[in-house]
Every structure is written in structure tokens, then in C-alpha cells.
C-alpha positions as CSV (number, residue, x, y, z in Angstrom):
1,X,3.3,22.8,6.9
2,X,6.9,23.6,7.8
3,X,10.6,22.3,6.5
4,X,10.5,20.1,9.6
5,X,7.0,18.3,8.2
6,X,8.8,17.6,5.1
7,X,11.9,16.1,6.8
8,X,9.8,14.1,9.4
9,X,7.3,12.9,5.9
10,X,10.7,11.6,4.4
11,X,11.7,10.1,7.5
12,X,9.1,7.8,7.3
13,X,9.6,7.5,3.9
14,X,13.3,6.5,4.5
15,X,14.7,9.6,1.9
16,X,17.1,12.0,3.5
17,X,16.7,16.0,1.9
18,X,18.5,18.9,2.1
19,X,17.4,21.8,3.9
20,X,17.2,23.0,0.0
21,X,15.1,20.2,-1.3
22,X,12.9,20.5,1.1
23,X,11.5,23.9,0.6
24,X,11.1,23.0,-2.7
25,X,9.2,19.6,-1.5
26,X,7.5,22.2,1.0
27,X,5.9,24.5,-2.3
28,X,4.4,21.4,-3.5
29,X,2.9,20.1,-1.0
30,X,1.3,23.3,-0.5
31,X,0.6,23.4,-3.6
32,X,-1.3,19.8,-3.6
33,X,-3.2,21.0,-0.5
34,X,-4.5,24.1,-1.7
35,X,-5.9,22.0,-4.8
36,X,-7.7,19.9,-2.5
37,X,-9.4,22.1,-0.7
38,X,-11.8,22.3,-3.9
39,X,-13.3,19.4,-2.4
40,X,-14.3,21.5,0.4
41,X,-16.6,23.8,-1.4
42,X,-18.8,21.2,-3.1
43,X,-21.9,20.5,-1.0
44,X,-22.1,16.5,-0.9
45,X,-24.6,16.6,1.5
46,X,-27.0,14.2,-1.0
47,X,-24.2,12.4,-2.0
48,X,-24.9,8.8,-0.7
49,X,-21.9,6.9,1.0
50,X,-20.3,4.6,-1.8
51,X,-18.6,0.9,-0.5
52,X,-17.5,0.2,-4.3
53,X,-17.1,2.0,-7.5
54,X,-18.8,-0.7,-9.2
55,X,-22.4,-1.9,-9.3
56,X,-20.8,-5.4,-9.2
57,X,-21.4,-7.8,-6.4
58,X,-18.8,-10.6,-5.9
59,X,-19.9,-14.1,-7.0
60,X,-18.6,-16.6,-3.8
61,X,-18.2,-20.1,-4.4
62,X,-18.6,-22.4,-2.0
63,X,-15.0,-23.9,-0.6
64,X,-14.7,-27.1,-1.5
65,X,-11.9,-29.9,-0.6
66,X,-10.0,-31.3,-3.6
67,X,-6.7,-32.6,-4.5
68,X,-3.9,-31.3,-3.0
69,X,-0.4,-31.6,-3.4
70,X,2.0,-34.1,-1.2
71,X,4.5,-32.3,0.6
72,X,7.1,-34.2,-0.7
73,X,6.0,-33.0,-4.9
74,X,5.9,-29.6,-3.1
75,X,9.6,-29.9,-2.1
76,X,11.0,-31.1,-5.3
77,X,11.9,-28.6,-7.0
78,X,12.6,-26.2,-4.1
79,X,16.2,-25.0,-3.9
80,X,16.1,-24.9,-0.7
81,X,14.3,-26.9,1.9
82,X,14.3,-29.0,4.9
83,X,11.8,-31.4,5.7
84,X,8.6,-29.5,5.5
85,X,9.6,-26.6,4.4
86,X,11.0,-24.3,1.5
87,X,14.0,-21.7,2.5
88,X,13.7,-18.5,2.1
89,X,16.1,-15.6,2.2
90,X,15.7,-13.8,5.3
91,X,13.9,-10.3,4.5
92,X,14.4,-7.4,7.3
93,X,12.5,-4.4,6.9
């Protein structure tokens, strides 16, 4: 891992760092990397595949039709709105 991963990492993040900041970001990393590679030396070779942590299966309920609400009641108490619809503020990302 080099200075340039870390910059390129906090690109995508949207953060800016110093050439500085990043060496130290760069230690940690390698840091965090090294302690992973623990994993590597256990043999999970009988470990069996897990889905979930629990033994829990979900319950489903069947979907049933029931009341709904008018799309007028809906509106009411929008603060915005036209017809059929609530207004939003307009979120760019």
C-alpha cells in the first residue's frame, strides 16, 4: 500500500489529506492488514459455510390486502404537494 492508495481510498471517500496525513493514514492501514492476516493461519477447512449468525428462520406472513389510505388523507398534512404527490427537497449526491 503506497501514499497514492491512501489518497485514491479518500477520494472515494470524498476527504482530502495531506501528503503528511497520509503516511500516517498509510501506518495504520498497515497496521490493520497485518492483524488480519491472522485469519490466514487458521485452517477453516471444516468450518461449514454460515448464511446467518442465528439459528433463526424468518417467520413470513402471507400478504394480505387491507385498508389503505386515500390519497387525498395522505396529502393532508404534507407541506408540500401537488396532486398525487408529496415534495421533496431535491437530494444530489
Amino acid at each position: 500500500m503506497t501514499v497514492q492508495d491512501i489518497h485514491a481510498i479518500a477520494d472515494l471517500a470524498r476527504l482530502r489529506f495531506t501528503d503528511e496525513q497520509a503516511q500516517v493514514f498509510l501506518h495504520e492501514f498497515e497496521k490493520i492488514i497485518s492483524s488480519m492476516d491472522v485469519i490466514n493461519i487458521i485452517d477453516m477447512s471444516a468450518v461449514e459455510p454460515m448464511t446467518s449468525i442465528s439459528i433463526q428462520e424468518n417467520v413470513m406472513r402471507d400478504d394480505l390486502i387491507g385498508e389503505t389510505v386515500s390519497t387525498a388523507d395522505a396529502l393532508r398534512n404534507a407541506p408540500k404537494k401537488n396532486e398525487a404527490f408529496i415534495k421533496v427537497p431535491k437530494v444530489l449526491g
